[in-house]
DRENTOR-301027 format. One line per field, with one value per residue: residue number from 1; residue in three letters; chain; x, y, z negated of N, C-alpha, C in turn. Coordinates in nm, 2 decimals, always signed. Each point is the difference from the previous one (the first is absolute). Layout:
seq	[NUM; ...];
type	[Ala; ...];
mol	[A; ...];
nX	[X; ...];
nY	[Y; ...];
nZ	[Z; ...];
caX	[X; ...];
caY	[Y; ...];
caZ	[Z; ...];
cX	[X; ...];
cY	[Y; ...];
cZ	[Z; ...];
This chain:
seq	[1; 2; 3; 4; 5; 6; 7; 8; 9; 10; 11; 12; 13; 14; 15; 16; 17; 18; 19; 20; 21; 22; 23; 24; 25; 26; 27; 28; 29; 30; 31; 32; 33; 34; 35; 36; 37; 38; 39; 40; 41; 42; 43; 44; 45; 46; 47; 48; 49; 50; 51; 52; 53; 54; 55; 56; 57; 58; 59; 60; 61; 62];
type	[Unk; Unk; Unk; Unk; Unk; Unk; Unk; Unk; Unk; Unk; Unk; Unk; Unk; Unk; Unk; Unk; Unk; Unk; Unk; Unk; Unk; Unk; Unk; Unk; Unk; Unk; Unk; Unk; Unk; Unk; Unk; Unk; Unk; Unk; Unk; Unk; Unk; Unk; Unk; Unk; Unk; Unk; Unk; Unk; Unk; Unk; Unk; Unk; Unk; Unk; Unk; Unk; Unk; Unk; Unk; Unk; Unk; Unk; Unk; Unk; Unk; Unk];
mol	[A; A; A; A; A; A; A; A; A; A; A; A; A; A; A; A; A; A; A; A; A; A; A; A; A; A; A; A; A; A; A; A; A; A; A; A; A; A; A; A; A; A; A; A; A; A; A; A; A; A; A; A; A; A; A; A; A; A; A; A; A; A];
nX	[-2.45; -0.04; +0.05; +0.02; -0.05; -0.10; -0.11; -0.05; -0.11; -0.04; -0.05; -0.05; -0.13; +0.02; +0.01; -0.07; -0.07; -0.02; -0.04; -0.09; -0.04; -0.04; -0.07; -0.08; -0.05; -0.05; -0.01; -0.06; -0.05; +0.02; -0.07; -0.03; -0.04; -0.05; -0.11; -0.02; -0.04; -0.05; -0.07; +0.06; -0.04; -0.05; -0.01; -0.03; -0.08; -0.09; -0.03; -0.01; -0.12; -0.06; -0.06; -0.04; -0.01; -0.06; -0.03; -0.05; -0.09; -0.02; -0.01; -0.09; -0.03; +0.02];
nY	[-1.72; +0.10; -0.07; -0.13; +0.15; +0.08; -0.15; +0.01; +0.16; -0.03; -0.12; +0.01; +0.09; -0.09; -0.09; +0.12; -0.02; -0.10; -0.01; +0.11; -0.07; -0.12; +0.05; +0.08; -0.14; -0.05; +0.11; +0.00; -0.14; +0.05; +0.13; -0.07; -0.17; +0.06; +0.07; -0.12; -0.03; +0.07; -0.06; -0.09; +0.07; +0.07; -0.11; -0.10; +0.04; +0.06; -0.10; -0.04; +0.13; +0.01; -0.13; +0.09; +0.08; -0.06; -0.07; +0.09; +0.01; -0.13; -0.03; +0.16; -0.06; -0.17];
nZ	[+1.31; -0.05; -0.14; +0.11; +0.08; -0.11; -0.05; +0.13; -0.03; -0.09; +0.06; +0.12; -0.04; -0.04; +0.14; +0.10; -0.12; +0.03; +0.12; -0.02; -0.16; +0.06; +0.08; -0.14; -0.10; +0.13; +0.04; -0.10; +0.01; +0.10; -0.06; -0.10; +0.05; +0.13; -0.14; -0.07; +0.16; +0.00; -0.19; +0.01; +0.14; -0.03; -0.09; +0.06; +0.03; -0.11; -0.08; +0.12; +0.05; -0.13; +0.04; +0.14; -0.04; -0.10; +0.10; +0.07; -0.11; -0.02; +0.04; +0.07; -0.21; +0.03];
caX	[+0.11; +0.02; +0.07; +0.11; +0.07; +0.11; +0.16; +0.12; +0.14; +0.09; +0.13; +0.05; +0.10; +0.08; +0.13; +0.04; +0.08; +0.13; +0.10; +0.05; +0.08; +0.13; +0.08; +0.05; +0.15; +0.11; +0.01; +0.10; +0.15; +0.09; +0.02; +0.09; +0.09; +0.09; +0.06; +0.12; +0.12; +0.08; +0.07; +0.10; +0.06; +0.07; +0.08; +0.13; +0.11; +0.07; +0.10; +0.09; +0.10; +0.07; +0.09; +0.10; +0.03; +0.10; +0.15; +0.06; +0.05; +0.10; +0.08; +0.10; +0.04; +0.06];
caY	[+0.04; +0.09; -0.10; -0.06; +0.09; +0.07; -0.03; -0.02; +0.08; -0.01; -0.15; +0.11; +0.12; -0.07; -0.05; +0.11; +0.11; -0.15; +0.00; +0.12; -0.04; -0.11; +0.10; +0.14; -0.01; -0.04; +0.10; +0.03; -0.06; -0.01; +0.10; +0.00; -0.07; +0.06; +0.06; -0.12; -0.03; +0.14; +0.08; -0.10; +0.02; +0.17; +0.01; -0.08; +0.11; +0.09; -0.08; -0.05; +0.08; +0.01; -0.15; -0.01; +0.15; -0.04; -0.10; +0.05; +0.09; -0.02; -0.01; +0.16; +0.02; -0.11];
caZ	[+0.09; -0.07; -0.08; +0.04; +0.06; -0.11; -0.06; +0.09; -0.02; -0.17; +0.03; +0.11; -0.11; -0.08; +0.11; +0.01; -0.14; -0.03; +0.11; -0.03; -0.16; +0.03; +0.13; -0.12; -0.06; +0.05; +0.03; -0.13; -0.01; +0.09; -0.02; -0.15; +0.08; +0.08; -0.05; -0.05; +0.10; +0.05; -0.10; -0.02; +0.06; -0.06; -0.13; +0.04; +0.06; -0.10; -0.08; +0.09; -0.04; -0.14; -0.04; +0.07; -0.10; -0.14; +0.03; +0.09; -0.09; -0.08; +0.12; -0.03; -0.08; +0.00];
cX	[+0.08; +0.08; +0.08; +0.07; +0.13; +0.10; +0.11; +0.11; +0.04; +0.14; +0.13; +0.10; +0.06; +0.11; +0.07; +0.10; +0.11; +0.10; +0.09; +0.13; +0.12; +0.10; +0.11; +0.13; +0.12; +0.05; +0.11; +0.12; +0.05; +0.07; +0.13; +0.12; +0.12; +0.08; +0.13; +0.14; +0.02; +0.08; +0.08; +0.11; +0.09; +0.06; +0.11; +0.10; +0.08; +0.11; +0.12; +0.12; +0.09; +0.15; +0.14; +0.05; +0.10; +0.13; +0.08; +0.12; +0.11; +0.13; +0.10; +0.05; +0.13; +0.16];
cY	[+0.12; +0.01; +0.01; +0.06; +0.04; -0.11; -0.05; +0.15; +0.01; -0.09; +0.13; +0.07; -0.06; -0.04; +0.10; +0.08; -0.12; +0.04; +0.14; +0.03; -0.05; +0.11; +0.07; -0.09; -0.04; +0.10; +0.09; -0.07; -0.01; +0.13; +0.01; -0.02; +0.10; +0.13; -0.01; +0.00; +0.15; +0.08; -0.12; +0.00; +0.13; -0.05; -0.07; +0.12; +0.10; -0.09; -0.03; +0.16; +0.03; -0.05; +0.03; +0.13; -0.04; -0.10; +0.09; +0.17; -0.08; -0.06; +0.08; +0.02; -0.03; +0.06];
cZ	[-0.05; -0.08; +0.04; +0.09; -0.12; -0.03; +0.14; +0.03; -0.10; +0.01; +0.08; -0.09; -0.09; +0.00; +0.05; -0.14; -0.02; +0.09; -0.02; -0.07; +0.08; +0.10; -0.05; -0.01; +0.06; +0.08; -0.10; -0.03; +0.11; +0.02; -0.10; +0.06; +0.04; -0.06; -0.09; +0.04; +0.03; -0.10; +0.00; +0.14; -0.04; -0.10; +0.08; +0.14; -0.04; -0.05; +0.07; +0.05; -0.11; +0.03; +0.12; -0.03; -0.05; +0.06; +0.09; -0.08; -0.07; +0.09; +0.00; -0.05; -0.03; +0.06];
């Protein structure tokens, strides 16, 4: 009985360090993720300012 205790918390601690792994990475990638969309949100706002700078200056110019 003894045995088959360890190898039932080894399985345990196993599933447990799997489940863990799997938690980490998807955890990470949803992290990147979001980080993704918030540097592509700033670029696209920045740009879009540039972009209405530049027409609205030229305009003035015009």
């Amino acid at each position: 009985m003894g045995v088959l205790k360890w190898i039932a918390y080894g399985l345990t601690g196993s599933l447990i360090a799997a489940i863990w792994l799997v938690g980490g990475a998807v955890i990470a990638a949803i992290a990147s993720l979001i980080g993704v969309i918030l540097v592509g949100a700033a670029v696209a706002g920045f740009a879009t300012f540039v972009i209405k700078d530049y027409v609205e200056g030229k305009k003035d110019r015009s």
